[in-house]
DOSE-772325 format. One record per residue (C-alpha): residue number from 1; x, y, z; residue in one letter. Coordinates in nm, 3 decimals. Each point is the difference from the previous one (the first is absolute). Layout:
residues N
k;x;y;z;r
NUM;X;Y;Z;a $
...
END
This chain:
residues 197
k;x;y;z;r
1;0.000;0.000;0.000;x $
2;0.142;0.298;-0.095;x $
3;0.064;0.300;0.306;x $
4;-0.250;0.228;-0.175;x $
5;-0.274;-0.218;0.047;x $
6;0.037;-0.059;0.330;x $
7;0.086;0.342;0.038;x $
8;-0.291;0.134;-0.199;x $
9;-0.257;-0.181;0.211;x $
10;0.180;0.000;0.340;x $
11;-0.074;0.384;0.004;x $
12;-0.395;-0.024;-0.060;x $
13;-0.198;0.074;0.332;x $
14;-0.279;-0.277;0.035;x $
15;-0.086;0.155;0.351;x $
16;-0.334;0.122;-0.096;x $
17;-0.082;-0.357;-0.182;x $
18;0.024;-0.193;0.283;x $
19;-0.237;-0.163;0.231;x $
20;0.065;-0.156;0.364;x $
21;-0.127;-0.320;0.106;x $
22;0.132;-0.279;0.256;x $
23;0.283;0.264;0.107;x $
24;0.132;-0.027;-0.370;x $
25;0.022;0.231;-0.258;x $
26;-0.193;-0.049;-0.371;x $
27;0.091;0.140;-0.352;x $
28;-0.299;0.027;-0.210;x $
29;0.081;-0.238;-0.298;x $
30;-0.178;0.269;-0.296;x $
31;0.211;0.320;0.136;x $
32;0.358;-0.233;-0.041;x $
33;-0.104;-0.097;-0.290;x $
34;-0.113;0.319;-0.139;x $
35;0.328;0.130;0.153;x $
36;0.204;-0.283;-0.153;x $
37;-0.178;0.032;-0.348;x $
38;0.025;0.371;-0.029;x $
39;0.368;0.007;0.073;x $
40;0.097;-0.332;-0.237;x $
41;-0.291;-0.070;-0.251;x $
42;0.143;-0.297;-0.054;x $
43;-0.028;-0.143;0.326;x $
44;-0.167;-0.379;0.044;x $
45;-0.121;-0.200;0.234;x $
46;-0.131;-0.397;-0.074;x $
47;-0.122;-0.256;0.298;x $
48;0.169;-0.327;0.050;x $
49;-0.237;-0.303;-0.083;x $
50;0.041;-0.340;0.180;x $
51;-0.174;-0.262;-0.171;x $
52;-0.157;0.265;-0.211;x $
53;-0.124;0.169;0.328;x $
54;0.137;0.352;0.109;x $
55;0.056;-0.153;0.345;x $
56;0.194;-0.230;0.191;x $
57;-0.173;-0.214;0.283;x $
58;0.198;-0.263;0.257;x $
59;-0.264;-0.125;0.268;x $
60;0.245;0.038;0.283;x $
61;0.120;0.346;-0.135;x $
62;-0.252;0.203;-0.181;x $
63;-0.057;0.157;-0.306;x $
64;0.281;0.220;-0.213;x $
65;0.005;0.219;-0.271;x $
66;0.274;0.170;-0.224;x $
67;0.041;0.253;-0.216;x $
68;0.246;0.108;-0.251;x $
69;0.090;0.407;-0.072;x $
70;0.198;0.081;-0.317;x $
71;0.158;0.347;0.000;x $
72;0.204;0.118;-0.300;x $
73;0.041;-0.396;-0.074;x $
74;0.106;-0.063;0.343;x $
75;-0.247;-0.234;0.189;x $
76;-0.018;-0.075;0.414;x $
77;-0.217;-0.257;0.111;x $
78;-0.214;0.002;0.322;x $
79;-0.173;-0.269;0.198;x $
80;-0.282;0.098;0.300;x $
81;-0.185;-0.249;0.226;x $
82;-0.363;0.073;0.008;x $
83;-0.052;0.105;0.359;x $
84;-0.301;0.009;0.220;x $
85;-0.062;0.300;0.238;x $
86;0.289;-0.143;0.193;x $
87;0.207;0.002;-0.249;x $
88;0.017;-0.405;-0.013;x $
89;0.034;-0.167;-0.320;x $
90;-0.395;-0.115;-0.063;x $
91;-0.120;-0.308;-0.057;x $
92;-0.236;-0.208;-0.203;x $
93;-0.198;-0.082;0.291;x $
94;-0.139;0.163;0.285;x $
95;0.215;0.023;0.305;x $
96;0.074;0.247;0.273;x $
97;0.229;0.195;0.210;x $
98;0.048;0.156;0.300;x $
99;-0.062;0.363;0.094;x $
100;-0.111;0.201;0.330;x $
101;-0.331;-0.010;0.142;x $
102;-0.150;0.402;-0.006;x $
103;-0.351;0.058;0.135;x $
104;-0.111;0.377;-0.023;x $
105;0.285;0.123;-0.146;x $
106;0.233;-0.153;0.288;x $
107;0.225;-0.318;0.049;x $
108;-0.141;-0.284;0.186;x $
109;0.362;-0.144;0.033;x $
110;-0.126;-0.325;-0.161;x $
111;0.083;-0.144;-0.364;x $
112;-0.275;-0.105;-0.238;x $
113;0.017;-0.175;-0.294;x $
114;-0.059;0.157;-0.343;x $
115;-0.107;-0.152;-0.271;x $
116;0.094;0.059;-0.331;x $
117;-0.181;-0.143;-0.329;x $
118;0.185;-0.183;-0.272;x $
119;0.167;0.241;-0.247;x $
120;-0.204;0.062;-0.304;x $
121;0.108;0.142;-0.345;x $
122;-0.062;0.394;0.133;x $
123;0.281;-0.020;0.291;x $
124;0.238;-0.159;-0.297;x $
125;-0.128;0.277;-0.221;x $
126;0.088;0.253;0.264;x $
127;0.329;-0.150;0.116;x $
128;0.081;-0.001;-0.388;x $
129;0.016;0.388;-0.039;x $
130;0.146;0.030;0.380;x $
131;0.275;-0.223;-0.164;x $
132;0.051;0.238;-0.336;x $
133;0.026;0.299;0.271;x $
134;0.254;-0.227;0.168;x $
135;0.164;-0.050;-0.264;x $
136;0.004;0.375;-0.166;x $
137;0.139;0.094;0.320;x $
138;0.323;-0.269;-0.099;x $
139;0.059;0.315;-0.275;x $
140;-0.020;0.250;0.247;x $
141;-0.383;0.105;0.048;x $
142;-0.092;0.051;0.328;x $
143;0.303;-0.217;0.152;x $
144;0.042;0.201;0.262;x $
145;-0.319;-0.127;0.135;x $
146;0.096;-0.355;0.033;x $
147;0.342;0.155;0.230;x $
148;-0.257;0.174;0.242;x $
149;0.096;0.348;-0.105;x $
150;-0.266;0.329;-0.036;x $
151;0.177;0.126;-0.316;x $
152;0.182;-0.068;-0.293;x $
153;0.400;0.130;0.041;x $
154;-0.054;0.340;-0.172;x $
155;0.255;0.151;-0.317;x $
156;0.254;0.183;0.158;x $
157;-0.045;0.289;-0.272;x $
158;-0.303;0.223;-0.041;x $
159;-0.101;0.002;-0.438;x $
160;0.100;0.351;0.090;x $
161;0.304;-0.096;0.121;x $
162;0.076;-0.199;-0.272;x $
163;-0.044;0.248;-0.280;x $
164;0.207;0.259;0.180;x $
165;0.270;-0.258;0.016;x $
166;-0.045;-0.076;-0.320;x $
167;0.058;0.367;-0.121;x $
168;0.281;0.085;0.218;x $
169;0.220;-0.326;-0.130;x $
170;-0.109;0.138;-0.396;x $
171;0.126;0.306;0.122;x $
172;0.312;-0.099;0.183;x $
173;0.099;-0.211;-0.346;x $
174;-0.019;0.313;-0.223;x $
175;0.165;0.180;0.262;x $
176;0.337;-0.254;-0.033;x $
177;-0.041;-0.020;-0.408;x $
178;-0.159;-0.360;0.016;x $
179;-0.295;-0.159;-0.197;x $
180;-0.255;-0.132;0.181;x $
181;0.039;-0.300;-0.269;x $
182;0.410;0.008;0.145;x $
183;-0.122;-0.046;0.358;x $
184;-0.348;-0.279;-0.071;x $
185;0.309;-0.230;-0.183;x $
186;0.201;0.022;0.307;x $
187;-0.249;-0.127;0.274;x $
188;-0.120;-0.199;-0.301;x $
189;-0.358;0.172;0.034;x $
190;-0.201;0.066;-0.300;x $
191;-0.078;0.336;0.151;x $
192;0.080;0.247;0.240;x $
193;-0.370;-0.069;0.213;x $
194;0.081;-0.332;0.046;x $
195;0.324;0.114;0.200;x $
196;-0.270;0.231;0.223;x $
197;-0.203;-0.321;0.031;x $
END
């Protein structure tokens, strides 16, 4: 994967896309995709099939799904359990877990079993595009997320900053009877804004 990439979609604040639940932290699947899209076109996505299904299932383990993202003809794959409110792998069956007892809105102290139907094709469905976001995020999308952090790492130079940089070093290469063409084939740049970058 090339740095710009990664770079590129590192920098994008998903903050205001995101949704709590369970004490984790959500990326909508259409806004990193949107994101994604708009900033490579090209961009692709395709679900693993097992057996011709777009899911894996062990009975002691749970059900799987992958995806694959292709950026600029580089492709990451991703694999995500799909999880139950507790974030176990579900099952094909029924079955339960434990959780705390609460009666009006306070803890009993006791544990209670929850029960938890058999997974059906809408949690896969849902797990599926969870995956992709997972996935994106492998390129740079929203990664910061997945570390527990608030905020992307912002660009150390304003746009502002960067033009007035940019001017100054066209200036400073007149000044010393230089070409700017002289100076690109020496830091082997292709122009002088990609030394600014």
């Amino acid at each position: 994967m090339t740095d710009s990439i990664f770079n590129t979609l590192s920098q994008v604040n998903v903050n205001d896309k995101t949704k709590a639940k369970n004490k984790l932290t959500y990326l909508s699947w259409p806004f990193a995709w949107g994101e994604t899209k708009r900033r490579y076109p090209d961009a692709s996505y395709t679900v693993d099939l097992y057996d011709g299904k777009p899911y894996l299932y062990d009975e002691h383990l749970g059900y799987l799904v992958s995806t694959v993202v292709t950026i600029d003809g580089k492709s990451l794959p991703m694999s995500l359990p799909v999880m139950d409110g507790a974030n176990n792998a579900m099952k094909s069956g029924r079955y339960s877990y434990k959780v705390i007892e609460w009666v009006n809105r306070q803890k009993t102290g006791n544990m209670i079993d929850k029960w938890v139907e058999p997974a059906t094709m809408f949690d896969i469905n849902k797990t599926m595009m969870r995956c992709l976001v997972k996935n994106i995020a492998m390129f740079g999308l929203g990664l910061y997320i997945y570390a527990g952090e608030d905020l992307p790492e912002e660009p150390q130079l304003s746009e502002e900053d960067v033009n007035k940089i940019y001017l100054d070093l066209q200036a400073h290469i007149e000044a010393n009877g230089f070409t700017a063409q002289q100076v690109c084939e020496s830091y082997q740049v292709k122009s002088l804004r990609a030394l600014t970058d």
